[in-house]
CHARMM-style PDB file with segment names, atoms N, HN, CA, C and O in Angstrom:
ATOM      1  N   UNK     1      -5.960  11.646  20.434  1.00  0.00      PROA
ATOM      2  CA  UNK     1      -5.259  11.343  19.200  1.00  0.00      PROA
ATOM      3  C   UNK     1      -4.570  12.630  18.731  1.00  0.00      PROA
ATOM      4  O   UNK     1      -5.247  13.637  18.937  1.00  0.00      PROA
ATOM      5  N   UNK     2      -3.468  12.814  18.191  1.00  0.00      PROA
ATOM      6  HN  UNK     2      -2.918  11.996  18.024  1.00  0.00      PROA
ATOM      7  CA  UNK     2      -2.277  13.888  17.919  1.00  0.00      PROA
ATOM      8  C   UNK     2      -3.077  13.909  16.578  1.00  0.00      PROA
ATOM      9  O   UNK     2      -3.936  13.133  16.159  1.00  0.00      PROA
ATOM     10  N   UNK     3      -2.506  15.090  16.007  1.00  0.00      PROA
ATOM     11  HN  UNK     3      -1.808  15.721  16.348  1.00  0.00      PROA
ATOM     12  CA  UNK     3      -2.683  15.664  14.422  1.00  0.00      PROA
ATOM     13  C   UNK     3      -1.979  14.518  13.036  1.00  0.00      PROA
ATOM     14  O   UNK     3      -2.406  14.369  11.891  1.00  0.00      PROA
ATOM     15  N   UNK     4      -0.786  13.864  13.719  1.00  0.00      PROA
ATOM     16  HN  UNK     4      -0.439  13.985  14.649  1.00  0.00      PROA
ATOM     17  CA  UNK     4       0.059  13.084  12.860  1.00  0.00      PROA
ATOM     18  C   UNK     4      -0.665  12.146  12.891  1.00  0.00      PROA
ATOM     19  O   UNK     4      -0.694  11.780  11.717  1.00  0.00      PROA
ATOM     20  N   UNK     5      -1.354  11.421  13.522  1.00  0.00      PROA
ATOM     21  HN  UNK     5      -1.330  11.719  14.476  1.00  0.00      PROA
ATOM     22  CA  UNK     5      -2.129   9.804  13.671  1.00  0.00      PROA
ATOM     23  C   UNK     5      -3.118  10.032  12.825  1.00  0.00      PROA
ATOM     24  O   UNK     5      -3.346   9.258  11.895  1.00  0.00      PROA
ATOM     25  N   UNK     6      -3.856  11.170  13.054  1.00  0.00      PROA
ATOM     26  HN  UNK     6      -3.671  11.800  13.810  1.00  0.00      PROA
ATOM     27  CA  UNK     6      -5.854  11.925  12.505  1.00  0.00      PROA
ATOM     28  C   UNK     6      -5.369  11.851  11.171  1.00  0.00      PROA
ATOM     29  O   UNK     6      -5.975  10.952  10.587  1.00  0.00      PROA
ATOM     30  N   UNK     7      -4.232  12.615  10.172  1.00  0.00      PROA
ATOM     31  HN  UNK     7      -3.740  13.345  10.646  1.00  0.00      PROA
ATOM     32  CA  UNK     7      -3.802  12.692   9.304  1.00  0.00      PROA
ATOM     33  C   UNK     7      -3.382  11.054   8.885  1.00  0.00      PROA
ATOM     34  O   UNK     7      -4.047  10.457   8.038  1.00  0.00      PROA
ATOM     35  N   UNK     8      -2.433  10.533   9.443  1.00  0.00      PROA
ATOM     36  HN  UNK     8      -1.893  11.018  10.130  1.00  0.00      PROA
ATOM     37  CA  UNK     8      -2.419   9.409   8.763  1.00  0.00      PROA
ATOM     38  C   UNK     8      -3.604   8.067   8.344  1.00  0.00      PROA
ATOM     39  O   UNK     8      -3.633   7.138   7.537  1.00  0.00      PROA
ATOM     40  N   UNK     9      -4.516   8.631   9.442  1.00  0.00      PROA
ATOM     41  HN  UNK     9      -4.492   9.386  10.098  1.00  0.00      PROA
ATOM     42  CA  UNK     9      -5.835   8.100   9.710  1.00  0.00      PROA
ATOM     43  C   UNK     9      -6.910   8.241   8.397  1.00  0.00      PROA
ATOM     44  O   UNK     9      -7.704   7.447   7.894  1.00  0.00      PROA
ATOM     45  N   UNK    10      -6.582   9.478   8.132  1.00  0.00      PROA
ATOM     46  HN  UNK    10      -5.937  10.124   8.541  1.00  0.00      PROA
ATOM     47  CA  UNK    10      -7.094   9.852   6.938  1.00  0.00      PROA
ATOM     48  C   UNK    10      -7.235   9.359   5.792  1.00  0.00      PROA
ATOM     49  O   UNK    10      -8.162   8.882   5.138  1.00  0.00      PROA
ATOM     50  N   UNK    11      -5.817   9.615   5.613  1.00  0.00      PROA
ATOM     51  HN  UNK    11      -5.064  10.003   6.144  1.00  0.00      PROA
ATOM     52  CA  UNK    11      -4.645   9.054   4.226  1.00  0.00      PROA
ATOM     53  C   UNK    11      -5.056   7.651   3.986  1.00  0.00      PROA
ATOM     54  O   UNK    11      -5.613   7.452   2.907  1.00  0.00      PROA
ATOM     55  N   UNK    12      -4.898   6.679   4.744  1.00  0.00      PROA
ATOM     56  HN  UNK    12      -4.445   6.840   5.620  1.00  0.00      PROA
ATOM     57  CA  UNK    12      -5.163   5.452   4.602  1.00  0.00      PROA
ATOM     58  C   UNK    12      -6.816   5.178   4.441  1.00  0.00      PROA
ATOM     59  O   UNK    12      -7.297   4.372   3.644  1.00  0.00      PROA
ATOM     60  N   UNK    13      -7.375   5.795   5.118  1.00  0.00      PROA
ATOM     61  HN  UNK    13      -6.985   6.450   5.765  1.00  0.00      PROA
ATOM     62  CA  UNK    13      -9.068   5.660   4.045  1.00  0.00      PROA
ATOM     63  C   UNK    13      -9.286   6.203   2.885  1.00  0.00      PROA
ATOM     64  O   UNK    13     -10.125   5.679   2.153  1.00  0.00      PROA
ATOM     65  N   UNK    14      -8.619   7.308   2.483  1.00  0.00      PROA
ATOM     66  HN  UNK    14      -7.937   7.733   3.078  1.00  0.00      PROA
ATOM     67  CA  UNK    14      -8.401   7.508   1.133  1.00  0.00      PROA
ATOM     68  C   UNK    14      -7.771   6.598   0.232  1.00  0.00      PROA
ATOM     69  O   UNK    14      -8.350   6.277  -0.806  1.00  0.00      PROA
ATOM     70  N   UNK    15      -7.006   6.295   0.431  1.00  0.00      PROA
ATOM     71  HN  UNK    15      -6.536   6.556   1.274  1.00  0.00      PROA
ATOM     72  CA  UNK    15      -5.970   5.415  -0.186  1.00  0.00      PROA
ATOM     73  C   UNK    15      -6.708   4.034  -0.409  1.00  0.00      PROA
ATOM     74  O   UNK    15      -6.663   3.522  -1.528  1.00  0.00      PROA
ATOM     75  N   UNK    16      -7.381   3.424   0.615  1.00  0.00      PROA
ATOM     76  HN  UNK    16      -7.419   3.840   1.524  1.00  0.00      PROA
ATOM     77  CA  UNK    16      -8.316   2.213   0.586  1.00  0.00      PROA
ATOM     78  C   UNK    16      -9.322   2.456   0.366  1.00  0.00      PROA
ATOM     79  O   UNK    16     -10.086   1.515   0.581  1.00  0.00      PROA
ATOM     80  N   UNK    17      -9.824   3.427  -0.032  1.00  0.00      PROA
ATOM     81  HN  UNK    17      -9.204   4.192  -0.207  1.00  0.00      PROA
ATOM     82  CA  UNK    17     -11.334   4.181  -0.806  1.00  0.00      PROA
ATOM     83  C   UNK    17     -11.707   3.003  -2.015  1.00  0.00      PROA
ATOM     84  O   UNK    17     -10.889   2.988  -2.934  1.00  0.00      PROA
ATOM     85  N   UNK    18     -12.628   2.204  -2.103  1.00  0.00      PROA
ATOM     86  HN  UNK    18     -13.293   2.216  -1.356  1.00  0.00      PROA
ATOM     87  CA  UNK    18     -13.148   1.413  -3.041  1.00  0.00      PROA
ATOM     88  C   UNK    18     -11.975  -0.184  -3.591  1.00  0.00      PROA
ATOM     89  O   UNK    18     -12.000  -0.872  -4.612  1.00  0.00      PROA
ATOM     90  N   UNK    19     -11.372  -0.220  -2.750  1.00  0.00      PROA
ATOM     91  HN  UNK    19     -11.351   0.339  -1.920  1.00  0.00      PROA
ATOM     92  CA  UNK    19     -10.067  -1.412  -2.996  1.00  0.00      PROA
ATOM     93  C   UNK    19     -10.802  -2.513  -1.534  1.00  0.00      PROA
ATOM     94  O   UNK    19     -11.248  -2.311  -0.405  1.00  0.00      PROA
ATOM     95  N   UNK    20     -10.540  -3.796  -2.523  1.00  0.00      PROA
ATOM     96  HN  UNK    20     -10.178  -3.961  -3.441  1.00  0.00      PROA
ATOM     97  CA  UNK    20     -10.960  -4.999  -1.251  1.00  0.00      PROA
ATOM     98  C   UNK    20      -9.404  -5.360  -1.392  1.00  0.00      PROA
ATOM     99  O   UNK    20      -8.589  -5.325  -2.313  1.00  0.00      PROA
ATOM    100  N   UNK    21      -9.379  -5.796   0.221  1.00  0.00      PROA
ATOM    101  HN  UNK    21     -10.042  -5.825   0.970  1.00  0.00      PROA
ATOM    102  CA  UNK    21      -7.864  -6.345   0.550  1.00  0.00      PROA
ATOM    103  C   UNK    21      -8.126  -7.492   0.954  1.00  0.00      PROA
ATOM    104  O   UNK    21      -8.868  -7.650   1.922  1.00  0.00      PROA
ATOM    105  N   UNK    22      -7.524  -8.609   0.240  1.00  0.00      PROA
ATOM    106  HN  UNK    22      -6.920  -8.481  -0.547  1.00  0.00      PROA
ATOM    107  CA  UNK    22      -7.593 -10.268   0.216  1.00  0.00      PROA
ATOM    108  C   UNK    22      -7.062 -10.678   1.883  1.00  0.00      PROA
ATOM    109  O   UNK    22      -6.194 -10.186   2.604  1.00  0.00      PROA
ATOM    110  N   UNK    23      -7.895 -11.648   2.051  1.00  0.00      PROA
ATOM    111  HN  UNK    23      -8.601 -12.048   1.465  1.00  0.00      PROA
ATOM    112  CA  UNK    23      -7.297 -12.069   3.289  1.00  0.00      PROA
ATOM    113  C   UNK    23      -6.230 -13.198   3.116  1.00  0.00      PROA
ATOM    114  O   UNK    23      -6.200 -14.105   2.283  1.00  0.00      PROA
ATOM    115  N   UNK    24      -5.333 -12.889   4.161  1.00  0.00      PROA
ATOM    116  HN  UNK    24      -5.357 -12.153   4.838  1.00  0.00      PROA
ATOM    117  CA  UNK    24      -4.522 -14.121   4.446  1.00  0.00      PROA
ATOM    118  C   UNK    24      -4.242 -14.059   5.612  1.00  0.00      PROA
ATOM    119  O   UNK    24      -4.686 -13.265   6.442  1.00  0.00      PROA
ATOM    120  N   UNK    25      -3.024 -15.401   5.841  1.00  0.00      PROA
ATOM    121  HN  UNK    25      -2.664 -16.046   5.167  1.00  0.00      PROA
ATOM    122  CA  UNK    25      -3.028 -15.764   7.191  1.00  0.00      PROA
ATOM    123  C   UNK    25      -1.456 -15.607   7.387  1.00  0.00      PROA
ATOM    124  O   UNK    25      -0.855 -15.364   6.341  1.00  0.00      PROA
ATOM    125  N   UNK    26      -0.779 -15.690   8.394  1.00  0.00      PROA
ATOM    126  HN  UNK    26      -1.267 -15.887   9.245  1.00  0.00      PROA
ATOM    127  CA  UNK    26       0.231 -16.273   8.871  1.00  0.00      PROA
ATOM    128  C   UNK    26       0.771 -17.577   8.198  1.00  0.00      PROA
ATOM    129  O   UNK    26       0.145 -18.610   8.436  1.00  0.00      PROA
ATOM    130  N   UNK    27       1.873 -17.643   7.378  1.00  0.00      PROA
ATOM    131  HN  UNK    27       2.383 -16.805   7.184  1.00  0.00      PROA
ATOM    132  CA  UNK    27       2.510 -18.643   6.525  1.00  0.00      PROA
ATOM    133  C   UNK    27       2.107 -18.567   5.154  1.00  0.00      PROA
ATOM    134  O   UNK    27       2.841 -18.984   4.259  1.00  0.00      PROA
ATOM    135  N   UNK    28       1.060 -18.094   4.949  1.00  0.00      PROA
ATOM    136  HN  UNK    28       0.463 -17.755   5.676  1.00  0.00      PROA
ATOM    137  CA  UNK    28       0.628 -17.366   3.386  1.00  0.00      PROA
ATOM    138  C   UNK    28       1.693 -17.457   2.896  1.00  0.00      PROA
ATOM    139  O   UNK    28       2.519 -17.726   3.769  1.00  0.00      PROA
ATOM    140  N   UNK    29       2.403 -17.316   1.303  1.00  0.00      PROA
ATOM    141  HN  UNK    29       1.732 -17.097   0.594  1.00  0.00      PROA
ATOM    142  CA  UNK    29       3.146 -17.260   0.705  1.00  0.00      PROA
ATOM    143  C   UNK    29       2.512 -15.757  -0.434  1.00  0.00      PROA
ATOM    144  O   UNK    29       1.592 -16.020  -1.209  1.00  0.00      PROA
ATOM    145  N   UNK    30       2.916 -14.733  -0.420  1.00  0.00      PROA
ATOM    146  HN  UNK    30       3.664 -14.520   0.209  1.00  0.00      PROA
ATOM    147  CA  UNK    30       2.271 -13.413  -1.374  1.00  0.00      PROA
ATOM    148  C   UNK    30       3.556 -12.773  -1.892  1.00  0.00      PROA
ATOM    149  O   UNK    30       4.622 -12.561  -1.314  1.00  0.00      PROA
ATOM    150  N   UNK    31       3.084 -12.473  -3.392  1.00  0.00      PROA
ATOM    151  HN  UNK    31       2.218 -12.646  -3.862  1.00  0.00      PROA
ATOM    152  CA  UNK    31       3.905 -11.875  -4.130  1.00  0.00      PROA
ATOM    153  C   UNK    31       3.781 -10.553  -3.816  1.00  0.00      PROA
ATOM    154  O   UNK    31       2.613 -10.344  -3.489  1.00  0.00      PROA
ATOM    155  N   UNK    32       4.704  -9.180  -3.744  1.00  0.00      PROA
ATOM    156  HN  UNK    32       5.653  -9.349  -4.010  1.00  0.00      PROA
ATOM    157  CA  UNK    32       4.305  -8.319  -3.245  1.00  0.00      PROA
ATOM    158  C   UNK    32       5.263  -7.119  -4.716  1.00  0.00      PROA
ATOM    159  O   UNK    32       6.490  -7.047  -4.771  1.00  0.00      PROA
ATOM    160  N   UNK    33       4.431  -6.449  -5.575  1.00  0.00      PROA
ATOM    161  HN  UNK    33       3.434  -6.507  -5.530  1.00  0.00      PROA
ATOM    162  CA  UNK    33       4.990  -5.442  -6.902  1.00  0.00      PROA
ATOM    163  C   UNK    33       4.984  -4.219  -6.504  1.00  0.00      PROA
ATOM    164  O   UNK    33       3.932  -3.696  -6.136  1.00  0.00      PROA
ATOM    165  N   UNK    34       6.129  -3.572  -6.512  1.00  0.00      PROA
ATOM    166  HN  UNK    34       6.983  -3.996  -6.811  1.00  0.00      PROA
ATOM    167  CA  UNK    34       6.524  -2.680  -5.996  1.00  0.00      PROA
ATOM    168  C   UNK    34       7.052  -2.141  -7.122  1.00  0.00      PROA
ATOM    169  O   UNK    34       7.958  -2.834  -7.585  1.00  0.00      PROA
ATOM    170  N   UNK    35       6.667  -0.570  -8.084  1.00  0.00      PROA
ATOM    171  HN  UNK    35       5.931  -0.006  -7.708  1.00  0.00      PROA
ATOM    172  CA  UNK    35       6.911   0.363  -9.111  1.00  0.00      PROA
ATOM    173  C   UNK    35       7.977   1.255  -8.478  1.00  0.00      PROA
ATOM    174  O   UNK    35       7.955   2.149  -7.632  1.00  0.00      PROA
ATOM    175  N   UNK    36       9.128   0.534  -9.383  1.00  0.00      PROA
ATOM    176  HN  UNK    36       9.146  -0.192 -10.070  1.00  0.00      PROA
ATOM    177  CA  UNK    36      10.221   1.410  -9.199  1.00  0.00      PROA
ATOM    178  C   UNK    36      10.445   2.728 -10.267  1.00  0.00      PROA
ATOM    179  O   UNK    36      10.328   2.325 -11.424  1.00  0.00      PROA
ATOM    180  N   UNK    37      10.639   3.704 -10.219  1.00  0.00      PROA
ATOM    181  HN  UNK    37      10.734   4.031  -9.279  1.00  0.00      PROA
ATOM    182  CA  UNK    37      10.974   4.829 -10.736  1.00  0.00      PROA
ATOM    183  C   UNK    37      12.745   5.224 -10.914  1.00  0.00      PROA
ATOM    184  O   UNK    37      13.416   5.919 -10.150  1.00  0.00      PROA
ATOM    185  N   UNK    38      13.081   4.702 -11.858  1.00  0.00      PROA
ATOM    186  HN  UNK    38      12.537   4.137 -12.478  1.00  0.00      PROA
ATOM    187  CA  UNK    38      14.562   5.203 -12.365  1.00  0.00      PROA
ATOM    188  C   UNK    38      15.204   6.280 -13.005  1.00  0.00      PROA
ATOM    189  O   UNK    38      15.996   6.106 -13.931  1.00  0.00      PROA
ATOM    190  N   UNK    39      14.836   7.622 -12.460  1.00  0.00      PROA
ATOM    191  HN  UNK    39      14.193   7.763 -11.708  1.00  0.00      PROA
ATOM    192  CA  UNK    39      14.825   8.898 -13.770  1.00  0.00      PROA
ATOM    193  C   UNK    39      13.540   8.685 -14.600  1.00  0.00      PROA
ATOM    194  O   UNK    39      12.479   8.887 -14.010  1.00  0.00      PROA
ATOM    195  N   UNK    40      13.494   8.253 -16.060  1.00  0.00      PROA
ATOM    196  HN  UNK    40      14.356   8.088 -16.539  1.00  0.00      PROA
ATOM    197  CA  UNK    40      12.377   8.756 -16.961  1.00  0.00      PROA
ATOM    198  C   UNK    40      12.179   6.877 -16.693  1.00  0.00      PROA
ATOM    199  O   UNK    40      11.012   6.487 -16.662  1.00  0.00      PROA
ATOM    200  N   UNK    41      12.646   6.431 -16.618  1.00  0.00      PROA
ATOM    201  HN  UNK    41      13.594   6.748 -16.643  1.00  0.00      PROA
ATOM    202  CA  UNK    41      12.263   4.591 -16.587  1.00  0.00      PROA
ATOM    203  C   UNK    41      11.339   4.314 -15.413  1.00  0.00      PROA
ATOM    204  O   UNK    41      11.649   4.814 -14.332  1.00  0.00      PROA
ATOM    205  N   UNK    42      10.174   3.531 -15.505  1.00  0.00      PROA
ATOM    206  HN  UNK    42       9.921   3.124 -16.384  1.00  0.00      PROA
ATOM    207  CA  UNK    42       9.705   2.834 -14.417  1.00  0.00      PROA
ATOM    208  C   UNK    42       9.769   1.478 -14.567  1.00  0.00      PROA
ATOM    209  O   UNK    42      10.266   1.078 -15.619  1.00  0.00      PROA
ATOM    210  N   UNK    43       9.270   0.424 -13.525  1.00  0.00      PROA
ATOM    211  HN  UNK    43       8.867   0.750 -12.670  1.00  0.00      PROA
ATOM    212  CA  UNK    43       9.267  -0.316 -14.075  1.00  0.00      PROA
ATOM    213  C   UNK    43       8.741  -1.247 -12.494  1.00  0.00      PROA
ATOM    214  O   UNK    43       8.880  -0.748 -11.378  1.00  0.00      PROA
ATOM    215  N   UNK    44       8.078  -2.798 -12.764  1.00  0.00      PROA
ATOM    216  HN  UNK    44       7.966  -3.204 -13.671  1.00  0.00      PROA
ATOM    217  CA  UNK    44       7.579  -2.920 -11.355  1.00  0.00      PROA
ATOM    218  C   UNK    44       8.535  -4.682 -11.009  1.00  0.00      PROA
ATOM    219  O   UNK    44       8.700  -5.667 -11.728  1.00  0.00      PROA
ATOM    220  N   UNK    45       8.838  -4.455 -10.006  1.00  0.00      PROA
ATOM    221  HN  UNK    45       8.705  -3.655  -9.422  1.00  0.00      PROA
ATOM    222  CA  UNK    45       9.460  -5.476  -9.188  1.00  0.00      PROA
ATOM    223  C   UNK    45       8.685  -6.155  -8.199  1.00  0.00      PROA
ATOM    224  O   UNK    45       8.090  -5.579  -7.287  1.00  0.00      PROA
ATOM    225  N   UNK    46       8.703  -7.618  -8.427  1.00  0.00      PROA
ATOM    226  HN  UNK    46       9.186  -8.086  -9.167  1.00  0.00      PROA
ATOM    227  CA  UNK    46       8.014  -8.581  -7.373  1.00  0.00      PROA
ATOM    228  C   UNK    46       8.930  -9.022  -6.078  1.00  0.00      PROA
ATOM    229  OT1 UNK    46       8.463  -9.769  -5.217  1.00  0.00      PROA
TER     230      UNK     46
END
């Protein structure tokens, strides 16, 4: 395993540190909110 994978390997158990991720399937229908940052404005988009 390279340094870039170990590192990203990382990141993502941090990041998923204490969070449950819902299961779904293939054809699921999921809303997905994404926090946009506009200068001093944020604001979140589905």
């Amino acid at each position: 395993m390279n340094i870039v994978e170990e590192i990203e390997r990382e990141e993502a158990a941090r990041v998923l540190e204490g969070k449950t991720i819902p299961t779904f399937d293939p054809g699921d229908t999921l809303k997905v909110h994404v926090r946009i940052k506009e200068g001093e404005r944020e604001r979140i988009q589905v």
